[in-house]
N, C-alpha and C positions, 0 to 999 in steps of 0.2 A: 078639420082644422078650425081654432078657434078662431074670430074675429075682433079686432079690435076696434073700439064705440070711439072714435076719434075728435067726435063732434061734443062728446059728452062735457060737462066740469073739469072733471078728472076723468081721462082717457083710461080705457081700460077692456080689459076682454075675461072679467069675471062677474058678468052679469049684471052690476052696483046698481043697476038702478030697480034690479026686482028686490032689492033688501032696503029700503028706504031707512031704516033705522043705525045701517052704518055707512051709508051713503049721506045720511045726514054730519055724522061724527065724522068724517073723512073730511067732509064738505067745511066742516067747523076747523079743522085741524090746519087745511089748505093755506087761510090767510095765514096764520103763524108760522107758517113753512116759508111765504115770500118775504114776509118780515125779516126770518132769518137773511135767508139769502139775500136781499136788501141790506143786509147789515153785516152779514160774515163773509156772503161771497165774492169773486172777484173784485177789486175795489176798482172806481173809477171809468169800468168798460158797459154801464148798463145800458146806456145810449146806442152802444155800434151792433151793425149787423154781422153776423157773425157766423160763416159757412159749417153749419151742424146737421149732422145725420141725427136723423129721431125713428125712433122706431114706429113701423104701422103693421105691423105683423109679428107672428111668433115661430113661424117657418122658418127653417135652415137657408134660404135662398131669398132673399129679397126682400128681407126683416125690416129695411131701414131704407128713408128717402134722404137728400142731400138738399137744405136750399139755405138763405139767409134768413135771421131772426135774430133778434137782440134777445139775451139770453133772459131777462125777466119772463118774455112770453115763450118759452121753450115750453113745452107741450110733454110738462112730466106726468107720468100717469103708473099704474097696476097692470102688467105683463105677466102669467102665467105662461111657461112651455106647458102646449098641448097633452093633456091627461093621457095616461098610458091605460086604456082599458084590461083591467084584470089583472094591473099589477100587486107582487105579491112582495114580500119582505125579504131583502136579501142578504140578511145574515144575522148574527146574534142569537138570541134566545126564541125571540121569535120568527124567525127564518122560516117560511114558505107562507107564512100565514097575510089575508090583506093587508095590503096597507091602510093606513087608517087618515080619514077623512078628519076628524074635528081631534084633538089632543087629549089623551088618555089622562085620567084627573090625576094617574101616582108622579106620571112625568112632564104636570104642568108648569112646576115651577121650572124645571130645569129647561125645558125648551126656553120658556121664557125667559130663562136671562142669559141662554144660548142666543136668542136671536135680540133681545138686548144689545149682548156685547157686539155684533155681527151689526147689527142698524149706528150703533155709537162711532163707528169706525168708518162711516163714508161722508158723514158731516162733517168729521175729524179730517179729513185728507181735503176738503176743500176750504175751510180757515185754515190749515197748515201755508196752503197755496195761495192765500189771496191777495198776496204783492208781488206773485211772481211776475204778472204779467207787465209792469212796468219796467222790466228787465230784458222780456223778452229776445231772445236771438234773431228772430224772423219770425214774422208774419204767420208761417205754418208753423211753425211752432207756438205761435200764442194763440193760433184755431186749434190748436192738439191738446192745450192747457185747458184752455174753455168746453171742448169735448170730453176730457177726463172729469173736471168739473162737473158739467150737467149730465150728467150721467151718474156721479156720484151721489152725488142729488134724488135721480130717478134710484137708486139704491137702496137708497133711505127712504123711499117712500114705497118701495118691496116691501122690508122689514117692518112700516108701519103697520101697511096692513093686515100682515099676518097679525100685528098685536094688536088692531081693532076688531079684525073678524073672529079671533079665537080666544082671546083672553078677556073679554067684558071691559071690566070699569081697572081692573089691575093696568089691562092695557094699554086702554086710554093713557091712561098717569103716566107708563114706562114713554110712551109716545113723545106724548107733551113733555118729559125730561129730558129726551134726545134733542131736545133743541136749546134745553136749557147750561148743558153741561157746553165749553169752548174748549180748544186746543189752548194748550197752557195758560189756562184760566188758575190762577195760583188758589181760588176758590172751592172753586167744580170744575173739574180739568176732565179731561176725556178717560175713560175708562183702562184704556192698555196705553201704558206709557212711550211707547213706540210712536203714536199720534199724538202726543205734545211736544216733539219733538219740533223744532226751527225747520225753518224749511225758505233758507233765506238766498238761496240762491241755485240757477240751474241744475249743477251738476248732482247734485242732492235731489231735486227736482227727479232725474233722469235715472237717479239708482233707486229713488225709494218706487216709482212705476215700473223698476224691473224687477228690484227683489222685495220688496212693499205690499205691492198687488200682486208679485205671484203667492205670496204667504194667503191676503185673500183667493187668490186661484184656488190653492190645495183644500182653504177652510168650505169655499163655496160647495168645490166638487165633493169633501165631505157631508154637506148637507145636500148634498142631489142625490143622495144614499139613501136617503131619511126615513124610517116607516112614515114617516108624515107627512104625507102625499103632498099638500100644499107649496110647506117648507122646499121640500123637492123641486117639485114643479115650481115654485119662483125662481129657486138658485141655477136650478138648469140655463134658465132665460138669462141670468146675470148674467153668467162664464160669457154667454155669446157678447156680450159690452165688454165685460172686461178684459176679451183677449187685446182690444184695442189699447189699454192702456200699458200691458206688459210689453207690446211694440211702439210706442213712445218710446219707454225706457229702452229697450234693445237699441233701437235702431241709433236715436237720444246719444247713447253713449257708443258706437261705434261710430256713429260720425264725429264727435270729439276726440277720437283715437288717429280716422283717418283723417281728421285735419291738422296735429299733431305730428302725427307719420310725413305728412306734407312738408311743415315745415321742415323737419328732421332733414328729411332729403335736401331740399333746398339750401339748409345753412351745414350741411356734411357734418353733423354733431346728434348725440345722445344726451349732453350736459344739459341738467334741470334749469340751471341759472341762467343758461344761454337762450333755453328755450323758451322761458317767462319770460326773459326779457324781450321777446320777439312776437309776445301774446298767445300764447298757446297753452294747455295746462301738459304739464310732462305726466310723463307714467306711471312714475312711482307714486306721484300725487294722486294718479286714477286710481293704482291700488290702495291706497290707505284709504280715499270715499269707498270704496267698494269693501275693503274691511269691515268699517264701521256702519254701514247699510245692511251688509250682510247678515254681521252678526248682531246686531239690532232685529233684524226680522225672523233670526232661529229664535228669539226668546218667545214670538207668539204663536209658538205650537203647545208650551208646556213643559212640565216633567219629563224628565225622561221614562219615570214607572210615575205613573197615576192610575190611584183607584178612580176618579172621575172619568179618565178615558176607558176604563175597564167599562163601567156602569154606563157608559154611553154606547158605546158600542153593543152589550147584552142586549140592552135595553131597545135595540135599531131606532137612537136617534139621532147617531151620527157616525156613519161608517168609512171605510178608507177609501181613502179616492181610487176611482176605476175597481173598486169591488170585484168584480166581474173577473180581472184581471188573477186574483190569487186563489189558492189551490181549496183551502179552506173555509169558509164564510161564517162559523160559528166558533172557533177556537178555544175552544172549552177548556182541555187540559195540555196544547201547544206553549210552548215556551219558547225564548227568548235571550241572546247574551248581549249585552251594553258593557261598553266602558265606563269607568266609574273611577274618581277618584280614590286611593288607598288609602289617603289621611294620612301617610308618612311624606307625602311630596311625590309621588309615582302614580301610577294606574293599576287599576285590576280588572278582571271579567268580570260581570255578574249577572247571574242568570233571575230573570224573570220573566211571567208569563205573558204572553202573547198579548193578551188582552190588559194587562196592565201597560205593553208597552205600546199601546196606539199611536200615542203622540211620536214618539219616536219613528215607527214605521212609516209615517204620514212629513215628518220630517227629511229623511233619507230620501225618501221619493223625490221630495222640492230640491232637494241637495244635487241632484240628476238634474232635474230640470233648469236649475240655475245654470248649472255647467254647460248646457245644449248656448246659449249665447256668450258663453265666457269661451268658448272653443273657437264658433265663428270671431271671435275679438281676434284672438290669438292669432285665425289662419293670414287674418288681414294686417296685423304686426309683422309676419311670417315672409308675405309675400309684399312689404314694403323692404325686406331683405333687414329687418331691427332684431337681434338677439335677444329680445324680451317676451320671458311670457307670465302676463295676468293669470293667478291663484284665486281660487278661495280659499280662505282661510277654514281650519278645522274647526267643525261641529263644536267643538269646546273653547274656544278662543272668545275673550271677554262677554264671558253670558253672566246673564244678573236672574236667568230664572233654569231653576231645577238641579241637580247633583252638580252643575258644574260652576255653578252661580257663585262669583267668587273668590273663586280658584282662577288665580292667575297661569296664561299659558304664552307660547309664543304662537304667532301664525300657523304654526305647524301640530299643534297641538300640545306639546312637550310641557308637563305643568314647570314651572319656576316661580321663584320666593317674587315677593310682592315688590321684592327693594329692585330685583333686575329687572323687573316691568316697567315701571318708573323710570329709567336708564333707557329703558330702549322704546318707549311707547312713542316717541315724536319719532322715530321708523318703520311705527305699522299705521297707527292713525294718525286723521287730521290733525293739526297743530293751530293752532289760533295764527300764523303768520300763513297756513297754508290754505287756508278758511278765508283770511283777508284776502289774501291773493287771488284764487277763485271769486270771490266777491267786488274785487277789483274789475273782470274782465264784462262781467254784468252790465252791460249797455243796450239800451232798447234798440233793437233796428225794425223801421216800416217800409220800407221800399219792397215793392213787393219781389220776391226774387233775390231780394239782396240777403245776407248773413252774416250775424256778428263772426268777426276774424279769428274766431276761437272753436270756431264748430261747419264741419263743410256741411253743404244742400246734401239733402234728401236725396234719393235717386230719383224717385217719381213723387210727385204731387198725389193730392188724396182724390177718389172717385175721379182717375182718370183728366183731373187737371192736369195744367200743367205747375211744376215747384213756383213758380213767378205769378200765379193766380192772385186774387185780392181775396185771400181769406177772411182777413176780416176789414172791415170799412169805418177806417179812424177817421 
């Protein structure tokens, strides 16, 4: 098992100090990373200490300590999971063959603005969020913001490395633009438009770390596929951070359901109007943010046929998540049927091949996955005795990238003319009064234990505190 240099500049358990020559450029790189954060991250909180798990290991057990620190001196550093000796390639064209240690010069560029877009997008989810925390619900909940935070941080400095240690002087530059690009910088805006998105209040907060980060889950465990050993071995270590942010979001959003359900009981009503007026957000309201979250997050898989995911996949540099899992690993002349628009207003099959429809496959997968907490929402509406139950909406419901991009449907899939969308869209998503609304109930609480009246406690508190701990020390 590797060790991690804790003591070091930059914390890390890939040797950095017997390479002095990117040990130095990391080192260069560092101030302009707390600048950043200094200036895009949470606003207002650099001062307070702030109950955060950091990592000192790369083991399945006992990866991370628990103590107070003002997040400027949080201890981000280069984490590799432990190299797999003798591993070989598991799928594509090159399939049994090593994996490979330093990047193949034909698929230099492409890794690189693979792991581009993948580093762009974790700077991007902490200025989405950096006035959340004046909003805050409770106290655990703005230690869970700042966790999701510095962690995304520690992300972006995965992704840097790889583009110090493997790509030269290209690298460097792509690095140094990761900091340069902001979330809806009308300039240089973040690269996937998903992350320039507003991010101006909880509940949006709580569905993009559920369906948001798990779209990162699917991309990550894609790249822990990687013939590129490194690639691999960083993203493996990720997934173990970012399970924590997809249970934010989970949990996030069933206690906004159960305290909802609460009121519900209480005032013997199902009525939205009754229920706002009583502070609570009603359900149909949770299902239009979760429409619009949703399907905002099917758009960064892709196409549904791409020659790019075809060529990635041949090529093992970015495979399906849990590989291991499917019957085939090279799918050479395997095929495929997709839904597809018919261009008269209807649907058809269309078959294409396996490897053209990666994305797709890698999507469906997330589309399971999303459902495993939309299920427990459900059981917990179920057994407050509420006859409602939260959907997701279909794979094809307002997407802006690949065959469906455009093509107006309802929730259910069913395409329709653009005029009846228009009619009926303040029934499937947010509406600017139900935006305010939500925005409305946005009030900081610091007591510790205590909870804004729109969202019940946690069941348990984190590493075994108790919910009423002082997370963090305003």
């Amino acid at each position: 098992m590797t060790t991690i240099d804790l003591q070091a500049l930059i914390p890390n358990n890939v040797h950095l100090g017997e390479n002095r020559q990117l040990q130095r450029a990391l080192e260069h790189w560092q101030p302009a990373f707390l600048n950043w954060w200094d200036e895009m991250g949470p606003s207002d909180f650099k001062a307070n200490e702030v109950y955060l798990r950091t990592a000192v290991g790369v083991d399945a057990s006992g990866w991370a300590s628990y103590g107070y620190t003002p997040m400027p001196d949080y201890r981000w550093g280069i984490f590799l999971a432990d190299k797999e000796e003798g591993r070989k390639i598991g799928f594509g064209d090159h399939k049994g063959e090593d994996v490979w240690q330093d990047v193949p010069g034909e698929y230099r560029s492409t890794f690189r603005r693979l792991i581009v877009t993948q580093g762009d997008t974790e700077p991007a989810s902490v200025e989405q969020q950096r006035l959340l925390g004046h909003t805050a619900p409770s106290l655990y909940d703005l230690r869970n913001l700042f966790q999701v935070n510095v962690e995304e941080g520690r992300h972006l400095w995965a992704m840097v490395y790889l583009l110090h240690a493997h790509f030269g002087r290209d690298g460097r530059e792509e690095a140094e633009e990761l900091l340069m690009r902001h979330s809806g910088d009308a300039d240089k805006p973040r690269i996937l438009g998903t992350f320039n998105e507003p991010m101006d209040n909880w509940l949006s907060f709580f569905m993009f770390t559920y369906f948001t980060d798990r779209d990162g889950k699917f991309q990550l465990k894609s790249f822990a596929e990687s013939a590129f050993d490194p690639l691999a071995r960083t993203t493996r270590f990720m997934l173990t951070e970012e399970a924590h942010h997809m249970f934010v979001g989970e949990t996030g959003i069933g206690r906004v359901i159960k305290r909802t359900m609460e009121v519900m009981k209480e005032l013997d009503t199902e009525d939205s109007v009754t229920l706002r007026k009583a502070g609570v957000i009603d359900l149909p309201t949770i299902q239009k943010f979760m429409n619009y979250w949703f399907s905002t997050s099917l758009d960064l898989f892709g196409s549904e046929a791409s020659s790019n995911a075809a060529n990635y996949f041949a090529g093992g540099i970015k495979g399906r998540p849990d590989e291991a899992k499917f019957a085939d690993h090279v799918e050479l002349d395997t095929e495929m049927q997709i839904t597809v628009p018919d261009g008269m207003g209807g649907m058809k099959s269309q078959t294409i091949s396996c490897r053209n429809g990666m994305n797709e496959v890698t999507r469906l997968e997330y589309v399971k996955d999303c459902n495993v907490g939309v299920t427990r929402w459900n059981m917990g509406i179920k057994r407050a005795g509420v006859n409602i139950e939260l959907k997701l909406p279909s794979i094809r419901f307002r997407r802006q990238v690949g065959m469906w991009a455009g093509v107006t449907t309802t929730p259910e899939g069913q395409p329709i003319s653009a005029t009846e969308f228009e009619a009926r869209k303040a029934d499937w998503l947010p509406t600017v009064e139900d935006t305010a609304f939500v925005k409305s109930l946005m009030n900081k609480v610091t007591d510790p234990g205590k909870m804004a009246a729109w969202i019940a406690p946690p069941d348990r508190g984190i590493n075994a505190q108790a919910v009423a701990y002082e997370y963090v020390r305003l």
